[in-house]
C-alpha positions as CSV (number, residue, x, y, z in Angstrom):
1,X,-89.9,-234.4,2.4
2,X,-88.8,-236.1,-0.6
3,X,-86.4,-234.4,-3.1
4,X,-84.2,-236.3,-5.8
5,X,-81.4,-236.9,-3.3
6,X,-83.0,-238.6,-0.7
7,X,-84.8,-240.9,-3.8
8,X,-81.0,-241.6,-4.9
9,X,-79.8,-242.8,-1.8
10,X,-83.1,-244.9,-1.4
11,X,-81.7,-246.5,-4.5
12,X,-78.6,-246.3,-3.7
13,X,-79.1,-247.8,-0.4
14,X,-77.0,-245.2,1.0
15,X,-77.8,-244.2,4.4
16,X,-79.7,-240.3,4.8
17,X,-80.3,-238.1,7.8
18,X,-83.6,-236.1,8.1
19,X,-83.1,-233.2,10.5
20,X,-86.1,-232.1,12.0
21,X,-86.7,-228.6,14.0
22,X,-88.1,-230.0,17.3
23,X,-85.9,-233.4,17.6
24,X,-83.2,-231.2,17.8
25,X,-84.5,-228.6,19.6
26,X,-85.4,-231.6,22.2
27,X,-82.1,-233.2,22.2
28,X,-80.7,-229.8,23.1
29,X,-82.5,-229.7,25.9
30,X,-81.9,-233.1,27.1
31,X,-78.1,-232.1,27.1
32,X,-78.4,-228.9,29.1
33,X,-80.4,-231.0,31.5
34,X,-77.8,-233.5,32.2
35,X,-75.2,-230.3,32.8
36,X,-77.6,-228.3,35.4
37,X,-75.7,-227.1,37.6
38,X,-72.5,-227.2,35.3
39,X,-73.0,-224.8,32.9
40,X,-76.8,-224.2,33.0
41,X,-79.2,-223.3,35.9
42,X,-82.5,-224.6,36.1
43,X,-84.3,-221.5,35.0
44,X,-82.4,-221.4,32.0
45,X,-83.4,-225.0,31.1
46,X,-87.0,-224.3,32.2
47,X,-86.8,-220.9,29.8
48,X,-85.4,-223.4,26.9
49,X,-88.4,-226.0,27.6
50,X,-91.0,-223.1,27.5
51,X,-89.6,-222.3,24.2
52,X,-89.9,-226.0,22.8
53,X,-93.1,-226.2,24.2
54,X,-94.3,-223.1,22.7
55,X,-92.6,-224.3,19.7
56,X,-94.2,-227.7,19.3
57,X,-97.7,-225.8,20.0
58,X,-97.0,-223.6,17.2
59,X,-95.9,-226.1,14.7
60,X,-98.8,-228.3,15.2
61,X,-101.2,-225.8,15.2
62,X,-100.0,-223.7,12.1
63,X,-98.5,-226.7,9.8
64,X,-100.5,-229.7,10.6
65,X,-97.7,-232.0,11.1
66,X,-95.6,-232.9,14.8
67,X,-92.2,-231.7,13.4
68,X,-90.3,-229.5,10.1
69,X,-87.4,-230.2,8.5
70,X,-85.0,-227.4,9.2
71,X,-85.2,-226.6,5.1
72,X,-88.4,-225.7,5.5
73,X,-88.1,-222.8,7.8
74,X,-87.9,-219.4,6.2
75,X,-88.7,-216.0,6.9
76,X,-92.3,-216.4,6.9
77,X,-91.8,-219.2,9.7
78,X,-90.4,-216.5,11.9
79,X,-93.0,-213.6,11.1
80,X,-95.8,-216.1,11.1
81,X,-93.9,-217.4,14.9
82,X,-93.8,-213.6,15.9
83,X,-97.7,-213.2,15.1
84,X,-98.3,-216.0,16.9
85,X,-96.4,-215.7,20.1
86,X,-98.0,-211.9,20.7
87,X,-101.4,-212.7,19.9
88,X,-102.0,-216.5,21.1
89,X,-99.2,-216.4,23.9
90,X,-100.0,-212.6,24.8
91,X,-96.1,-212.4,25.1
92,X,-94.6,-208.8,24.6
93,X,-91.1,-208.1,22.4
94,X,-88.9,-209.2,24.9
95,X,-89.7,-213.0,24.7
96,X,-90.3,-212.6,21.6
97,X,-87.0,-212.3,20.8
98,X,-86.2,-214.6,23.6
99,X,-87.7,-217.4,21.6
100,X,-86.1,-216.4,18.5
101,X,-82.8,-216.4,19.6
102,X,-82.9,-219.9,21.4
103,X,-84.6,-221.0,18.1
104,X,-81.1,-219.2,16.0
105,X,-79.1,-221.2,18.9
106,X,-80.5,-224.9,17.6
107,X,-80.0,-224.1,13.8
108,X,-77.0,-223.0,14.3
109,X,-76.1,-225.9,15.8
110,X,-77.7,-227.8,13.2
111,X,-75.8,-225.9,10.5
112,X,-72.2,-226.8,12.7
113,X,-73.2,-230.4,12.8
114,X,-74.2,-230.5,9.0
């Protein structure tokens, strides 16, 4: 994505961090992995890599592209993730919301880390 900040610190030479949706999400789940058993249980990371499957599925099939930048998710990301989920997924309000929630989890940790 380019935007008038990241051409000033081109010029600038200044160093800029893209955050994308599905890097983080991954690097998430790379850390719960390394603390199974201390913290998380292995269905709880295989529930999180479901999601980021689902996830990456979703992205590339509905934007074209292997990952967004976290300012491009909106509320139409998450209807448009709902609509998907029940009728490509089959998956009933419950996961659903399941999904949702892990996906809240990762930008909220995105927001705390800048």
């Amino acid at each position: 994505m380019v935007t008038a900040a990241v051409i000033k610190s081109e010029i600038h030479g200044t160093e800029h961090r893209v955050h994308l949706l599905l890097a983080s999400f991954e690097k998430e789940v790379q850390q719960m992995q390394l603390r199974e058993g201390n913290g998380f249980t292995r269905g709880t990371i295989k529930n999180w890599q479901v999601t980021l499957r689902h996830l990456r599925e979703y992205v590339r099939l509905q934007y074209k592209v292997n990952d967004l930048h976290f300012r491009q998710l909106d509320v139409q990301f998450l209807m448009d993730f709902d609509w998907f989920a029940r009728t490509k997924w089959n998956c009933r309000t419950n996961a659903v919301l399941k999904y949702i929630q892990r996906l809240q989890k990762i930008i909220r940790i995105a927001i705390n880390k800048g």
